[in-house]
MARDO-232824 format. One record per residue (C-alpha): residue number from 1; residue in three letters; x, y, z. Coordinates in steps of 0.05 Angstrom, whole numbers, plus 32768, in hexadecimal, padded with zeros to 4 digits. Layout:
<atoms>
+-----+------+------+-------+------+
| pos | code | east | north |   up |
+-----+------+------+-------+------+
| NUM |  ALA |    X |     Y |    Z |
...
+-----+------+------+-------+------+
</atoms>
This chain:
<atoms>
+-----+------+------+-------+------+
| pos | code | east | north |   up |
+-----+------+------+-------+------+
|   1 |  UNK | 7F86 |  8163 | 7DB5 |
|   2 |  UNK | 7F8A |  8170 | 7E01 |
|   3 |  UNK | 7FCF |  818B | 7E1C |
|   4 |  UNK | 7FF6 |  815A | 7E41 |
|   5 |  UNK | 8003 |  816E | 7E89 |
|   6 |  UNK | 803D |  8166 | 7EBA |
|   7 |  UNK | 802B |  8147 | 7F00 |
|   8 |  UNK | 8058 |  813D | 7F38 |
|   9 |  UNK | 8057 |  8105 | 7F5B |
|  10 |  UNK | 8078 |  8107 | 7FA6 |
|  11 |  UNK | 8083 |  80CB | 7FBF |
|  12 |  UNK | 80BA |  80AA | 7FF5 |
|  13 |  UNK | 80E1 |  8068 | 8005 |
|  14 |  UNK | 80CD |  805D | 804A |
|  15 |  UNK | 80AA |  8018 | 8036 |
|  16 |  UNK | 809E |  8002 | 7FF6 |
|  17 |  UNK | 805D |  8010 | 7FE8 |
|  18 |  UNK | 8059 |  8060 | 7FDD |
|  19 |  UNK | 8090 |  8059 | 7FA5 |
|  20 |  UNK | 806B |  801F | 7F87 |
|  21 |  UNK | 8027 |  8048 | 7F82 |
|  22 |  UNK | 8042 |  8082 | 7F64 |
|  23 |  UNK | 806D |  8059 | 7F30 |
|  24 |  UNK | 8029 |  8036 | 7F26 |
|  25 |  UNK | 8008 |  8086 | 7F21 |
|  26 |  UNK | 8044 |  8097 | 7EED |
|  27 |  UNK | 8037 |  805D | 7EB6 |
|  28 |  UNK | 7FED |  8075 | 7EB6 |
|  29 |  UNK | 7FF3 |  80B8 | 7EA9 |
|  30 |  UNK | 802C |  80AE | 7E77 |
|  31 |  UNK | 7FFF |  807C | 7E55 |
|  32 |  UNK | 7FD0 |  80B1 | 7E52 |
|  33 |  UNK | 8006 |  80DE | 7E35 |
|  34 |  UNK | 8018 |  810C | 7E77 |
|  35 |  UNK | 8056 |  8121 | 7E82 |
|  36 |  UNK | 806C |  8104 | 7ECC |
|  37 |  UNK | 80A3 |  8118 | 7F07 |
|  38 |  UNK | 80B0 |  80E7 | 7F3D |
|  39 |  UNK | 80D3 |  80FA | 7F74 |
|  40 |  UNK | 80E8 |  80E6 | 7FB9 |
|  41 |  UNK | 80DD |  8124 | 7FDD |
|  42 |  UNK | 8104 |  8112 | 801E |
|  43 |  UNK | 8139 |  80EE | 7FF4 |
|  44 |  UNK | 814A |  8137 | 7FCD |
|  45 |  UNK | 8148 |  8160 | 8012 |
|  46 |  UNK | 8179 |  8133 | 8031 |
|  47 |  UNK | 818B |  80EF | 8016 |
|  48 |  UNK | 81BD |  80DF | 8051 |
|  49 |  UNK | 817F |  80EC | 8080 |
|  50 |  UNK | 8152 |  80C8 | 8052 |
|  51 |  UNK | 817A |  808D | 8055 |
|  52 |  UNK | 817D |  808B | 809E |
|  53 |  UNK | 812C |  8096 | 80A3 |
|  54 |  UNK | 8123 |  8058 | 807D |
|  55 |  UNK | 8151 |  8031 | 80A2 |
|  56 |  UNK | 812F |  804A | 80EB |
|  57 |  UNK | 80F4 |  8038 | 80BA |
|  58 |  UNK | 8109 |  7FED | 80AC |
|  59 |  UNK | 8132 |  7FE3 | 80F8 |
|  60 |  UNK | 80E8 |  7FF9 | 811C |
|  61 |  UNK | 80D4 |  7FA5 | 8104 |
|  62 |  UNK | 8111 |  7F8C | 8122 |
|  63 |  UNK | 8113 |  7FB2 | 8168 |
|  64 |  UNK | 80C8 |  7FB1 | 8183 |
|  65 |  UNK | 808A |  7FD8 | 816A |
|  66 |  UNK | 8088 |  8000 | 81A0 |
|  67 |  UNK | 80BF |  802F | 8181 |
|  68 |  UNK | 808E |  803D | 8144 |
|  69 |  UNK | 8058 |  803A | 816C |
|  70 |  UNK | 8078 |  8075 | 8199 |
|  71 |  UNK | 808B |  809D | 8156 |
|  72 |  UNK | 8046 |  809B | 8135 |
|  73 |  UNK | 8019 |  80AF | 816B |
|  74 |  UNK | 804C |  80EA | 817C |
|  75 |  UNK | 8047 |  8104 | 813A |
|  76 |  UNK | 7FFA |  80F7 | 8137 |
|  77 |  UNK | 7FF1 |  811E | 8178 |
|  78 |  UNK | 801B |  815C | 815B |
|  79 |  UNK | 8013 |  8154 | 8110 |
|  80 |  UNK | 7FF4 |  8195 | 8101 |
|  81 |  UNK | 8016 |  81C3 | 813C |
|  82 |  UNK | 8059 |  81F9 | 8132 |
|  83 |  UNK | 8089 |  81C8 | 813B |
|  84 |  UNK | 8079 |  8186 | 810B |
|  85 |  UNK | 806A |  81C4 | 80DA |
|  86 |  UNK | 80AD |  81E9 | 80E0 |
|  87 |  UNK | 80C9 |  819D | 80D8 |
|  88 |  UNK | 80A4 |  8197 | 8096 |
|  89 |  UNK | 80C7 |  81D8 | 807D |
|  90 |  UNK | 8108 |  81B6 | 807C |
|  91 |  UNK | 80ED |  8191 | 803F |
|  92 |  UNK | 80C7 |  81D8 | 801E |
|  93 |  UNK | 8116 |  81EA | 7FF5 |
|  94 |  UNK | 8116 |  81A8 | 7FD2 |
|  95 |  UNK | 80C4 |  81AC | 7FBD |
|  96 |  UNK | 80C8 |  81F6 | 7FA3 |
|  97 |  UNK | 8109 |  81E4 | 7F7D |
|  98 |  UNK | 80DF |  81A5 | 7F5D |
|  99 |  UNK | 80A0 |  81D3 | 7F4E |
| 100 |  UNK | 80CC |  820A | 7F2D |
| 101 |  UNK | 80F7 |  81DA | 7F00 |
| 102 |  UNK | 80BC |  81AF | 7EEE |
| 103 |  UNK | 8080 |  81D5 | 7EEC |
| 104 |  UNK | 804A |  81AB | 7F02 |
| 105 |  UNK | 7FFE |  81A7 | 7EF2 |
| 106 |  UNK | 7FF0 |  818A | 7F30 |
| 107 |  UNK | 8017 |  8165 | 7F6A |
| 108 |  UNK | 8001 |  811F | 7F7F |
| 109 |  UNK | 8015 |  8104 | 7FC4 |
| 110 |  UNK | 801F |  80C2 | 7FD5 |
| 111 |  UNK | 8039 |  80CD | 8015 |
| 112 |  UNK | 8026 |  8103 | 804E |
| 113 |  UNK | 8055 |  8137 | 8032 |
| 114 |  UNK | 8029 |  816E | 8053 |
| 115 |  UNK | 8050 |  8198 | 803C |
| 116 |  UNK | 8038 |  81A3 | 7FFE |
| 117 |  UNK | 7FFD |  81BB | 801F |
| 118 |  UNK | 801B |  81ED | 804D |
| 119 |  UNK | 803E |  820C | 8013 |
| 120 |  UNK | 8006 |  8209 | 7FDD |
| 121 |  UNK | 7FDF |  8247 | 7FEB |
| 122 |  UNK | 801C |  827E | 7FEC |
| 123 |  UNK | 804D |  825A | 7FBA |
| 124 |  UNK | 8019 |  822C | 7F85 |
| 125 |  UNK | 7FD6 |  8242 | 7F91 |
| 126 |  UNK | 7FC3 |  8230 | 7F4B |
| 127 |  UNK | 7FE2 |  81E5 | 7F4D |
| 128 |  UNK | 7FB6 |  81B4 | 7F5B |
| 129 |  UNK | 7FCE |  817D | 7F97 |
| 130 |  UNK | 7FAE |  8139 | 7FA3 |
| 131 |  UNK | 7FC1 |  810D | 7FD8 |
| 132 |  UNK | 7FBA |  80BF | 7FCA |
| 133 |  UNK | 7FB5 |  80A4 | 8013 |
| 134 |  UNK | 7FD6 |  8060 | 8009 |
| 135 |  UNK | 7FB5 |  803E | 804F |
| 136 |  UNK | 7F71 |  802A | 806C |
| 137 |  UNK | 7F7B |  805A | 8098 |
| 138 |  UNK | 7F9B |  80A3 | 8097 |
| 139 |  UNK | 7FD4 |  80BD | 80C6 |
| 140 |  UNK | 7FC5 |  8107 | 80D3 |
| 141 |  UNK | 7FFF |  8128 | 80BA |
| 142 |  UNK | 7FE6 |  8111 | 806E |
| 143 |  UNK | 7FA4 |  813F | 807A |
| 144 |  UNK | 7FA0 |  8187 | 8074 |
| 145 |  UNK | 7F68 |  81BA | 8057 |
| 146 |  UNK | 7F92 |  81C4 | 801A |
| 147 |  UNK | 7F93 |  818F | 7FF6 |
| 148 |  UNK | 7F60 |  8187 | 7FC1 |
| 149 |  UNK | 7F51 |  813F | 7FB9 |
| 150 |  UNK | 7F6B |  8103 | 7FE3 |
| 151 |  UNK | 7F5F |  80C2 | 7FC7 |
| 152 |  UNK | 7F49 |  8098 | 7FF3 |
| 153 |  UNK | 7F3F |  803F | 7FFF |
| 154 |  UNK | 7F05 |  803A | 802C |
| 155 |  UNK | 7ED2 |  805A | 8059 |
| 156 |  UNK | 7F03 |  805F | 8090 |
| 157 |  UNK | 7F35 |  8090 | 8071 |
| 158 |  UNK | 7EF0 |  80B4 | 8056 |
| 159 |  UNK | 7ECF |  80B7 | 80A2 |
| 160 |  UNK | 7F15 |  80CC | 80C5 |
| 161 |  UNK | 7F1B |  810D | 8087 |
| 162 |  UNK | 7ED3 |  8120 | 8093 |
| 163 |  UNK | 7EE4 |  8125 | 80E1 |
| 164 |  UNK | 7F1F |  814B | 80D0 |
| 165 |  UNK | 7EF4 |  8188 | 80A6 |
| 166 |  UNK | 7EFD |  816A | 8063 |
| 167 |  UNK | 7ECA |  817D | 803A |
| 168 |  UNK | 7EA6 |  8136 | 8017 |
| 169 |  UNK | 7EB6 |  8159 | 7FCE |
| 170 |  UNK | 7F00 |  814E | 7FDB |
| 171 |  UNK | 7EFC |  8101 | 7FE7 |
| 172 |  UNK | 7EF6 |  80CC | 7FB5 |
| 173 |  UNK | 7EF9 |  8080 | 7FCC |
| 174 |  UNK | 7F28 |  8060 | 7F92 |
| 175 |  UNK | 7F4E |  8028 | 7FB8 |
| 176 |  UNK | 7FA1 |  8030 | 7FAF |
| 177 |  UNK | 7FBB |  802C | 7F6E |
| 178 |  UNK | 7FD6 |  7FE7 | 7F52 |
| 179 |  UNK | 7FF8 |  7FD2 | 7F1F |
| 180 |  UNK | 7FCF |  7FB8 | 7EE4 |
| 181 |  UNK | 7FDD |  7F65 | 7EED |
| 182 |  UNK | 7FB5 |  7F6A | 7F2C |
| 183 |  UNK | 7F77 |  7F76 | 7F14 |
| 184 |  UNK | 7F82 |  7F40 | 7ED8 |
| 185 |  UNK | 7F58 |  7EFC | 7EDB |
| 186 |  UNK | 7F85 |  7EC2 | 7ED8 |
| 187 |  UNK | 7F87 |  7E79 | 7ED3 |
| 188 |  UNK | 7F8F |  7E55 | 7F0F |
| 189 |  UNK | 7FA6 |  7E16 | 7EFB |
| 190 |  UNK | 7FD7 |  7E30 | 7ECA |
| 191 |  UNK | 8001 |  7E5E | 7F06 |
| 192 |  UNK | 8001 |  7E1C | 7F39 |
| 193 |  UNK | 801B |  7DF9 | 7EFD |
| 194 |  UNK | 804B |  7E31 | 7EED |
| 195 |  UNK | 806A |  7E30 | 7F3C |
| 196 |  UNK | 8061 |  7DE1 | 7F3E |
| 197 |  UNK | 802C |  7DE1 | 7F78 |
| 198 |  UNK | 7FF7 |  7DA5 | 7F8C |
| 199 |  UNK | 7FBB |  7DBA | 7F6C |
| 200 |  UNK | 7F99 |  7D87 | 7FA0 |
| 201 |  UNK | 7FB4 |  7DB3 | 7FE0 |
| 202 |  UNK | 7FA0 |  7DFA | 7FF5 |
| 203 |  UNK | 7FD8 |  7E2A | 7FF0 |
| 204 |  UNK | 7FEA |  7E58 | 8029 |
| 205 |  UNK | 8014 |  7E9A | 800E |
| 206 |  UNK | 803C |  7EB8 | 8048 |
| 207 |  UNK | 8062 |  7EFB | 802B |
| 208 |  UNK | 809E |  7F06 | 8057 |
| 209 |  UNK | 8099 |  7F53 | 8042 |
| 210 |  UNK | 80C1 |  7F74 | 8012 |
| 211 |  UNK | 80FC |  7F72 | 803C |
| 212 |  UNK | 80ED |  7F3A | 8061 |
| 213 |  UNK | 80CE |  7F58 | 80A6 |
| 214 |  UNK | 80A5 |  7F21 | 80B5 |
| 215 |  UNK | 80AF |  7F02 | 80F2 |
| 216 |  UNK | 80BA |  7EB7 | 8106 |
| 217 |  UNK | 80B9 |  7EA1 | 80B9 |
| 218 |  UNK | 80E5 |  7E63 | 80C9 |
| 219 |  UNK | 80B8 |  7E4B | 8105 |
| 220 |  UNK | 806C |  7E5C | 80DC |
| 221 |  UNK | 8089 |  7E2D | 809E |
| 222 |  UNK | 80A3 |  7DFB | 80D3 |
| 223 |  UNK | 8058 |  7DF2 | 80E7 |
| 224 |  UNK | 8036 |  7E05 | 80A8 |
| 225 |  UNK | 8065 |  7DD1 | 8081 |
| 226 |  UNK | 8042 |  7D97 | 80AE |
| 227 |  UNK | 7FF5 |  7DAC | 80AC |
| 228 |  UNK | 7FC7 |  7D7D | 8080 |
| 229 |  UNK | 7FC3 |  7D8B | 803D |
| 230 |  UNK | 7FE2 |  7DCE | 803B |
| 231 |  UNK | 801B |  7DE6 | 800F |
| 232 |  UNK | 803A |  7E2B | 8023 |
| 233 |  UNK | 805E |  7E5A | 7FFB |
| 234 |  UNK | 8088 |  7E8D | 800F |
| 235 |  UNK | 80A2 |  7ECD | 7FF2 |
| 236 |  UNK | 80E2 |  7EEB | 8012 |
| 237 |  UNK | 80DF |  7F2A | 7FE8 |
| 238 |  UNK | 8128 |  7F45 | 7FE8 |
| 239 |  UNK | 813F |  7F23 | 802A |
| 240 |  UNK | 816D |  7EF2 | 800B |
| 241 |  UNK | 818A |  7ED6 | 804E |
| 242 |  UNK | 8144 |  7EC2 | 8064 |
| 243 |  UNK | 813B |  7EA9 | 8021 |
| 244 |  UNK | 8179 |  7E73 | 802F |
| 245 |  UNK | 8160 |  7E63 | 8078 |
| 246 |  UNK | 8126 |  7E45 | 805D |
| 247 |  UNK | 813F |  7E27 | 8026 |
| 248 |  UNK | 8176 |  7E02 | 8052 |
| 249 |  UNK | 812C |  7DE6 | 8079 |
| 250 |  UNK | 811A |  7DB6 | 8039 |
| 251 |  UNK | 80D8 |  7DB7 | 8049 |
| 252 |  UNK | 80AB |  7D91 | 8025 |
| 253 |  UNK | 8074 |  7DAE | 8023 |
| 254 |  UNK | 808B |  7DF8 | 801E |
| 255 |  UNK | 80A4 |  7E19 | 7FDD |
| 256 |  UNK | 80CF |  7E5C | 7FEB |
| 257 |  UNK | 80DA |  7E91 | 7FBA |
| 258 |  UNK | 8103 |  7EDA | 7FBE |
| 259 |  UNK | 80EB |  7F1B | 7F99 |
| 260 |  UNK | 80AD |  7F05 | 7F69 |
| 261 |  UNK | 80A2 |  7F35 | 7F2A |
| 262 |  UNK | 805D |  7F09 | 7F21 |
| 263 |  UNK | 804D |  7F15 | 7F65 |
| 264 |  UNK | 8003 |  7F1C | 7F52 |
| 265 |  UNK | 8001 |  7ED6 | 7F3C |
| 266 |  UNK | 8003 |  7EBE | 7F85 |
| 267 |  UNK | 7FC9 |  7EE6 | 7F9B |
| 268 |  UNK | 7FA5 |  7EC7 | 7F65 |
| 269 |  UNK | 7FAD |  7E7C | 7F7F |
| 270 |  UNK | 7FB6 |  7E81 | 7FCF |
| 271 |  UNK | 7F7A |  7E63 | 7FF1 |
| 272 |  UNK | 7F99 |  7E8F | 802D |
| 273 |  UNK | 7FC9 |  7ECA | 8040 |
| 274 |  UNK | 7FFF |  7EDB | 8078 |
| 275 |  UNK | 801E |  7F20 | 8077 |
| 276 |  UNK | 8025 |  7F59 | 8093 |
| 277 |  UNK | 7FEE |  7F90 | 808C |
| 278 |  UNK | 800E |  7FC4 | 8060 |
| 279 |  UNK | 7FE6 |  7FF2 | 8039 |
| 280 |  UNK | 7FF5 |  7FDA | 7FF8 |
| 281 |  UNK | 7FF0 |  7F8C | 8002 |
| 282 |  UNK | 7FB1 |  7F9A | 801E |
| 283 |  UNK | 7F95 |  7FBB | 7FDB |
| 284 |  UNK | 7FB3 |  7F7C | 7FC0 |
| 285 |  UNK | 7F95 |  7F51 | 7FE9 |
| 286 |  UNK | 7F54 |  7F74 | 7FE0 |
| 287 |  UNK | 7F51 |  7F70 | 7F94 |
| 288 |  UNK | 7F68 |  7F32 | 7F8F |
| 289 |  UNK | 7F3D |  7F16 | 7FC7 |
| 290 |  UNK | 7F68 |  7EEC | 7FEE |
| 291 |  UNK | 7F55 |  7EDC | 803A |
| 292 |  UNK | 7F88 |  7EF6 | 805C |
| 293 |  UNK | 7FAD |  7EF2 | 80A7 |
| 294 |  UNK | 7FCA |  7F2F | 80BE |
| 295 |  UNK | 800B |  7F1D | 80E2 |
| 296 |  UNK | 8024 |  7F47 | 8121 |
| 297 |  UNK | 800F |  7F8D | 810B |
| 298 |  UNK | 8039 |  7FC2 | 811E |
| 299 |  UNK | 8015 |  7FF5 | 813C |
| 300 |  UNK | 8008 |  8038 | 811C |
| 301 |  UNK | 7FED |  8032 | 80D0 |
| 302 |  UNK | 7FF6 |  7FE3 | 80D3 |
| 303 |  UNK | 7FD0 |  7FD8 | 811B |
| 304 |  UNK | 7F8F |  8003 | 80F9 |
| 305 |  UNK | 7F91 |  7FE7 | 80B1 |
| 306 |  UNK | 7F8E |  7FA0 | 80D3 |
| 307 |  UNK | 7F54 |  7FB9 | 8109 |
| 308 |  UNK | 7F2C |  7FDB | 80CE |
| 309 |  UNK | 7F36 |  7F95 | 80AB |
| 310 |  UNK | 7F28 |  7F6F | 80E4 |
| 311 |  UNK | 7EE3 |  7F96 | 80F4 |
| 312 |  UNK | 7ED6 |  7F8D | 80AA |
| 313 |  UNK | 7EDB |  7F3E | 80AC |
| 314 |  UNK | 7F09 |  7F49 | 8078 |
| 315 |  UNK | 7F46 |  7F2D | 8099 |
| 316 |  UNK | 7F63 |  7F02 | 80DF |
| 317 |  UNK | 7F93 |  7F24 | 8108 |
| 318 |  UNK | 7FC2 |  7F00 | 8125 |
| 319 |  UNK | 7FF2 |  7F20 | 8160 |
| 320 |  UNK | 8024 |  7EDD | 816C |
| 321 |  UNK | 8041 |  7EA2 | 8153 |
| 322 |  UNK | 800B |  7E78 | 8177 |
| 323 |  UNK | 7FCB |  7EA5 | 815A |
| 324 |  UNK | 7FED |  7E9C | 8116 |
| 325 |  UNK | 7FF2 |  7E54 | 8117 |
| 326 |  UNK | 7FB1 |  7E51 | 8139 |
| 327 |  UNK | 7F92 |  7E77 | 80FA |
| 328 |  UNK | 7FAD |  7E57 | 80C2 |
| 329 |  UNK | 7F99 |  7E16 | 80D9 |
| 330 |  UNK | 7F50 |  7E2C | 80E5 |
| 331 |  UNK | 7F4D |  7E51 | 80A4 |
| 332 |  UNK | 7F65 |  7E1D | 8075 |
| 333 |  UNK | 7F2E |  7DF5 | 8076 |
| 334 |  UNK | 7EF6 |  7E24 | 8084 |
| 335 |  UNK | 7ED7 |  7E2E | 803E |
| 336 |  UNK | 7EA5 |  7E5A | 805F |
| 337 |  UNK | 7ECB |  7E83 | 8097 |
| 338 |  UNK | 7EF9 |  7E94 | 804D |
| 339 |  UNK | 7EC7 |  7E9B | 801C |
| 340 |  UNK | 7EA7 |  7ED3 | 8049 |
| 341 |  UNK | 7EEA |  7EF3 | 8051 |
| 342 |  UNK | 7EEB |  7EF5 | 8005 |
| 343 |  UNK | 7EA3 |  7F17 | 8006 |
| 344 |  UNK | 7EBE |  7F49 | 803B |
| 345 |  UNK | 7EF7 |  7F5F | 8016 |
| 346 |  UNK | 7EC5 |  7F67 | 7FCE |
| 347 |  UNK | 7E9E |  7F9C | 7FF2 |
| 348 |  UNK | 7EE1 |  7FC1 | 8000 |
| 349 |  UNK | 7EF6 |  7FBC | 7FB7 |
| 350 |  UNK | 7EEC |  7FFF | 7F93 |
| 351 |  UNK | 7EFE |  7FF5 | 7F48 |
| 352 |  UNK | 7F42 |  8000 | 7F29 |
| 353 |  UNK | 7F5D |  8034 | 7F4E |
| 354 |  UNK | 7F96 |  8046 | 7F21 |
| 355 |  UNK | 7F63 |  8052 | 7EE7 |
| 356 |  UNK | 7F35 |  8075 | 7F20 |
| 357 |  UNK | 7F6E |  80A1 | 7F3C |
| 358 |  UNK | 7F85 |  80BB | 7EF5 |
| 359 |  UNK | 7F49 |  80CC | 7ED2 |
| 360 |  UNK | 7F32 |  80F6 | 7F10 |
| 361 |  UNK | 7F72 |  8122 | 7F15 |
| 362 |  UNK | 7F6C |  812F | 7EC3 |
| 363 |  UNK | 7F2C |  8140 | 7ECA |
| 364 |  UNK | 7F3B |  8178 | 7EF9 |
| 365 |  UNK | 7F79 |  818E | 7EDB |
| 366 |  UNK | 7F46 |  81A3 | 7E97 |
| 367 |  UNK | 7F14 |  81CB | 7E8A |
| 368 |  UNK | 7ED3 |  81B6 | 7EA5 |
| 369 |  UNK | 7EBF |  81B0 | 7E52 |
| 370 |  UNK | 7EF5 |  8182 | 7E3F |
| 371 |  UNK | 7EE1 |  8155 | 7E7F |
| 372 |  UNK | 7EB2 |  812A | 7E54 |
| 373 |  UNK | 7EE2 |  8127 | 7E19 |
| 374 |  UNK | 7F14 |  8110 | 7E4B |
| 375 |  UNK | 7EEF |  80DC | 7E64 |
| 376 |  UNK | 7EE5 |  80B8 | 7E2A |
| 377 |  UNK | 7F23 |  80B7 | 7E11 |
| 378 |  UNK | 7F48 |  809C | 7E50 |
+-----+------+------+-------+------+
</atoms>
């Protein structure tokens, strides 16, 4: 019987997505019997700064793009000089009091904490530290020399490491780690029976973001609600004022739901997809299949997951109100323009990264003559 081992996953609430991949990361290794740490790195260095990150982080929709778009290319220009490093040393106090208390086999990233990296080789040289890159792309400060495996969706992420002096060795192409129901068949007919949609329509999906940062929600239904034989469902995720706006529209056409435990179940019966192009939906959207419209990207990881999409024929970007409306009612009823979209987004698929993901970092964290054992019993 193989000892379990303790792994530390970082991860941080800027967005939703890191904290749902390494919840995601957790259940599989515990499954697997691993003992497992998830923590919020910038939350335990300061939570009253933390708080007011993920605010800047949320207001950035509301007051223009070009404030994000300012902060991420300054910190991509100087993510590896003095300064952004002595930054990152504000956080090293709370990540050497984790490592002592816990005692980690290995670190696992699922955010740029770099770091972890700066302080590996005099503090942990004999912890292992993986970096899941949860994007189609990969801001700089998430890459240094040492890290020993990044995790990685697509040849993008693989192509911009390899420019960077990554050695190949350290890269494996997973996808981002969902939860289980995603990569479950289901019946169609059953889920538009469950949510009482026209099986005789197509069904548009338009996911106002977990917090509702979709723009112009109100005015897209207006038009969608009126388009021939189209239904639209929307999902206002925790934005429970938007949620009542649209609901006070009594459209007919349009069915308007808040947070969705099942939301998997929608990605399983849209004919077609508006949302924003976050990391995670996308991974979604790619395992699941859907043709999707990316919706006013915000530049920085957003702008260059839609482009990589986009160049990919995976996906339609749409910049305004007018491309949007423009797009759906093209797509809708262009079997072919959507069933090559779906093609597009197959050759992006890389397995079940979550499975992928955790049997790689246990087979490092044995000895190279338990790997095979290991193997077959995960």
């Amino acid at each position: 019987m193989l000892k379990p081992k303790k792994i530390l996953i970082l991860t941080c609430s800027h967005g939703s997505g890191h904290k749902m991949v390494a919840q995601t990361l957790k259940e599989s290794f515990e499954s697997r019997g691993h003992l497992v740490s998830v923590q919020d790195l910038f939350n335990e260095t300061n939570p009253t700064l933390n708080r007011m990150i993920e605010k800047s982080y949320l207001l950035s929709y509301s007051i223009g793009s070009s404030f994000y778009e300012r902060v991420y290319y300054d910190v991509e220009e100087y993510a590896h000089n003095k300064f952004m490093y002595n930054l990152w040393h504000l956080t090293s106090k709370a990540l050497l009091k984790m490592i002592a208390k816990f005692k980690p086999d290995c670190i696992i990233n699922t955010y740029g904490y770099t770091i972890s990296a700066i302080l590996k080789k005099e503090n942990y040289p004999h912890i292992k530290l993986f970096t899941v890159v949860t994007d189609f792309c990969i801001p700089k400060p998430w890459i240094h020399q040492d890290i020993d495996r990044y995790y990685v969706a697509c040849e993008n992420v693989e192509a911009t490491l390899l420019e960077e002096g990554i050695p190949q060795e350290k890269i494996l192409k997973t996808g981002i780690p969902l939860r289980d129901a995603f990569y479950a068949q289901e019946n169609r007919n059953t889920i538009v029976s469950k949510y009482d949609l026209d099986p005789d329509k197509k069904i548009l999906i338009i996911f106002a973001g977990t917090y509702g940062v979709l723009k112009n929600i109100k005015e897209i239904c207006q038009r969608t609600d009126q388009m021939d034989k189209l239904q639209t469902v929307v999902v206002c995720g925790k934005n429970q004022s938007l949620q009542r706006e649209l609901e006070m529209e009594n459209l007919a056409n349009t069915k308007i739901f808040g947070f969705v435990p099942d939301i998997h179940e929608f990605y399983s019966i849209g004919d077609l997809m508006v949302t924003k192009p976050g990391g995670i939906t996308l991974s979604e959207v790619v395992t699941k299949k859907i043709p999707v419209i990316l919706y006013n990207p915000t530049p920085g990881q957003e702008g260059e997951n839609a482009q990589w999409f986009k160049q990919q024929g995976a996906a339609v970007v749409a910049h305004n109100f007018t491309e949007l409306v423009l797009a759906i009612d093209a797509l809708k009823d262009n079997d072919i323009k959507r069933f090559s979209m779906k093609n597009s987004l197959g050759k992006i698929f890389n397995g079940h990264a979550t499975s992928l993901i955790s049997q790689d970092v246990l087979s490092q964290l044995y000895m190279p003559d338990n790997i095979t054992y290991l193997t077959e019993s995960i």
